[in-house]
C-alpha positions, -999 to +999 in steps of 0.1 A: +039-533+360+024-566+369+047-589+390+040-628+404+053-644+438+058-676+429+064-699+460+087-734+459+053-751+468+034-740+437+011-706+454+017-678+435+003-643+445-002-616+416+008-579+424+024-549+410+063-545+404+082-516+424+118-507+428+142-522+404+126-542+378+146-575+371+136-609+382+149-622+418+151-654+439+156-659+478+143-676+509+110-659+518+105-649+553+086-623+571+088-598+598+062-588+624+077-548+626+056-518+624+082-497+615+121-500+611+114-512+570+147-495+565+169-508+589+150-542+578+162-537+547+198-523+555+202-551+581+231-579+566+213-608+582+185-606+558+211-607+534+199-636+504+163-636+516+129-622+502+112-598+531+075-594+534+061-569+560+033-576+577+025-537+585+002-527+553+017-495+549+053-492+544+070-461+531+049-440+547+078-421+569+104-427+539+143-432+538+173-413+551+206-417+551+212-421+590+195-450+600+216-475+577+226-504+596+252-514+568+262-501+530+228-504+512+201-530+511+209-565+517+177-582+508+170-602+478+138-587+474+105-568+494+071-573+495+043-553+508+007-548+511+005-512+500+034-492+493+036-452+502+047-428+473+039-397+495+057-401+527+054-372+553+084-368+579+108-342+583+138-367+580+130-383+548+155-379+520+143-408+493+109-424+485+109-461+488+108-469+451+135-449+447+159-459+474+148-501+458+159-483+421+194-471+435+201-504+456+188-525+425+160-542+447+126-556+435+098-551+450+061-563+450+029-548+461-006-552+464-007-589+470-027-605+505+008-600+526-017-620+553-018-650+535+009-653+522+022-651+562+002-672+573+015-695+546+048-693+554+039-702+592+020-731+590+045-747+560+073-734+570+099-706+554+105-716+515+123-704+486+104-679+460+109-664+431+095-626+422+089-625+382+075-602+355+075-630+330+057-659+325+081-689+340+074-727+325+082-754+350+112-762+340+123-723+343+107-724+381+126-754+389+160-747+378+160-712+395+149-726+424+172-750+427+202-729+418+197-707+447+213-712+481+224-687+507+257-705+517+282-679+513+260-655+527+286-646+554+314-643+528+293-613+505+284-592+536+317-593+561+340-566+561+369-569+535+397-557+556+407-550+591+390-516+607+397-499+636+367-476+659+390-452+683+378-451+717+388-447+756+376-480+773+379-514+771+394-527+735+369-551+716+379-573+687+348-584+669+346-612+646+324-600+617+298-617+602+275-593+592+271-568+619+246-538+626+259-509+628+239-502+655+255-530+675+287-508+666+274-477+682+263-490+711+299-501+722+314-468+713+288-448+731+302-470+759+339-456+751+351-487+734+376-492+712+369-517+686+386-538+662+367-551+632+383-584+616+364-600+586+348-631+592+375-654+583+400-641+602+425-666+623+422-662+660+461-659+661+454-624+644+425-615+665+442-624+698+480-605+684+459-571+689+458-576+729+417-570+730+399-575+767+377-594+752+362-607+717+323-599+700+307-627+679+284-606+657+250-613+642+247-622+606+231-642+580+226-682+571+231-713+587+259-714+615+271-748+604+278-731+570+307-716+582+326-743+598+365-725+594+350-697+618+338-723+643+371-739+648+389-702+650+361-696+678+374-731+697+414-711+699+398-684+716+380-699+743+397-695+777+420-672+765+397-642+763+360-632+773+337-637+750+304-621+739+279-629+710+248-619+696+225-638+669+245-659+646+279-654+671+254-668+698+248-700+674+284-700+665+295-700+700+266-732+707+292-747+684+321-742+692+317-752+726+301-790+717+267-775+714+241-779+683+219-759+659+188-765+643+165-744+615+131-730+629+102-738+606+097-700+603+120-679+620+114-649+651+118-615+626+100-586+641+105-561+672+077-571+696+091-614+705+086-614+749+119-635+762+121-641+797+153-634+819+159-663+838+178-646+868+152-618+874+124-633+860+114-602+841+096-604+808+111-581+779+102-570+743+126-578+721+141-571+683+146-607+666+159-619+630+169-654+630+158-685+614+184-708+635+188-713+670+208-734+697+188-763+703+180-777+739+197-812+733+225-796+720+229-773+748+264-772+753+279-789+786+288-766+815+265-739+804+235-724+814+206-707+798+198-672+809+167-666+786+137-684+770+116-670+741+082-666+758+061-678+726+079-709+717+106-717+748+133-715+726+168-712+739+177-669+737+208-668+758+239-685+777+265-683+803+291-706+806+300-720+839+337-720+837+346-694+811+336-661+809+311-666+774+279-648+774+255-649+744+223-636+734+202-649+705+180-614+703+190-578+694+196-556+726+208-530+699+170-532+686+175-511+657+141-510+650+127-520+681+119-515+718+147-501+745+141-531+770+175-546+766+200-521+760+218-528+790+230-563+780+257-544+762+268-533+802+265-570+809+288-577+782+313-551+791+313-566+829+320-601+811+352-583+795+361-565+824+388-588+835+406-602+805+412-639+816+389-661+797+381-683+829+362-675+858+378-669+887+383-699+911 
């Protein structure tokens, strides 16, 4: 079926409709991957945006069922170059189209995914609507207008309290949209973890005794969720505290720091950051469109990485307390293996369960 992009700047691309067929608006983005479509489109963070792949082929190896990163697809809607309606590997339980059809997901095909990137970088990331109707004006304007991704937080956080058994060190993480690969990797390191939803009071989140507290990634604009920044002020000092993505950005905040929107975003698995201790490159797994800006660096803390393609601020340590935040994805789920052992760094941070350094 015949399917239009239409972008907030007036381009509009013509393809071919896939997945579920009704009409959707979001923020279009992009991301650089060559695989990990699934966990892309599993991923909470993408969670009110349109997703265009760069890769040309996508579908190619399938879906399964254990490589969710949350409870079905959180994007607004996907668009590829060419999709695959005979994938070949051994793990693959649904075709693409299917899995969309299920998660009630529209998808578009066989428009020039490279200009439409290349779009999106030079002007910045925009608003879009995917249609299989002719739209006057008037229809374009209203529905782009009406959409906005503020609450994006509120739809993908956990509804209730839950509770990961484990061995070591006891974790409360402050959800905001989590992976659930970031969730693995602390109980493969014998954690126990306690999952509180993304409005939950840091009285609650302290009663359970953690040794420290995990500010998880998610979707939207940090400054959109101001009632989780002030609960983030209550904990400092008292606990260690550890972030990733948004929790990063929300921690910028909390401490005095500032935000700012990047024209396009970093979404892909192949961004180079530089550790600023060691001085060793690595290959990292990004999806943000926000980051801590370096006039708003918050006082007493330093950076401890810097995005190699545009010197953007990826990480921070505070001076006093012990807060350490990363803006990447050391779960990298897709993505490369390079970081994995910031999750040991965090655990070190929680180690002792003062929030302060020691004198």
């Amino acid at each position: 079926m015949r399917a239009r992009l239409i972008l907030e700047n007036g381009t509009v691309f013509h393809g071919r409709a896939f997945g579920y067929l009704k009409e959707t608006v979001g923020e279009v983005v992009f991301n650089t991957g060559m695989t990990g479509y699934q966990e892309v489109l599993t991923d909470p963070s993408y969670y009110g945006q349109i997703v265009t792949m760069t890769y040309p082929l996508i579908g190619n190896y399938g879906i399964n069922l254990d490589d969710m990163q949350s409870k079905g697809a959180k994007v607004r809607g996907f668009i590829v170059r060419e999709k695959c309606d005979d994938p070949s590997n051994w793990r693959c339980e649904f075709e693409l189209d299917t899995y969309l059809k299920e998660n009630r997901i529209l998808g578009l095909e066989g428009i020039d995914t490279r200009a439409l990137t290349k779009i999106i970088r030079n002007y910045g990331t925009m608003k879009g609507i995917i249609t299989l109707r002719d739209l006057t004006d008037s229809q374009i304007k209203l529905q782009l207008d009406g959409f906005n991704n503020n609450s994006a937080v509120k739809e993908v956080t956990t509804k209730e309290v839950q509770v990961e058994d484990g061995d070591g060190l006891h974790i409360a993480m402050m959800d905001f949209g989590i992976k659930q690969n970031i969730i693995d990797s602390f109980k493969s390191r014998g954690c126990k973890l306690t999952i509180f939803p993304a409005d939950a009071k840091a009285e609650d989140v302290l009663a359970v005794e953690p040794d420290g507290v995990f500010l998880s990634n998610g979707p939207g604009d940090p400054k959109d969720i101001p009632g989780s920044i002030e609960e983030i002020k209550k904990i400092v000092g008292k606990k260690p505290i550890t972030g990733i993505c948004l929790g990063h950005q929300l921690l910028a905040l909390a401490l005095g720091g500032n935000t700012e929107k990047l024209k396009f975003g970093h979404r892909g698995a192949n961004h180079p950051v530089k550790d600023m201790k060691t001085g060793k490159i690595m290959i990292t797994s990004q999806n943000h469109g926000y980051v801590v800006t370096d006039e708003g660096l918050p006082k007493d803390v330093s950076v401890t990485h810097i995005n190699m393609n545009d010197n953007t601020i990826e990480g921070m340590r505070h001076n006093k307390y012990k807060i350490y935040s990363i803006q990447f994805h050391p779960e990298a789920c897709p993505g490369p293996y390079d970081t994995d052992g910031i999750f040991d760094e965090f655990i070190d941070t929680m180690n002792d369960q003062g929030g302060k350094l020691d004198a």
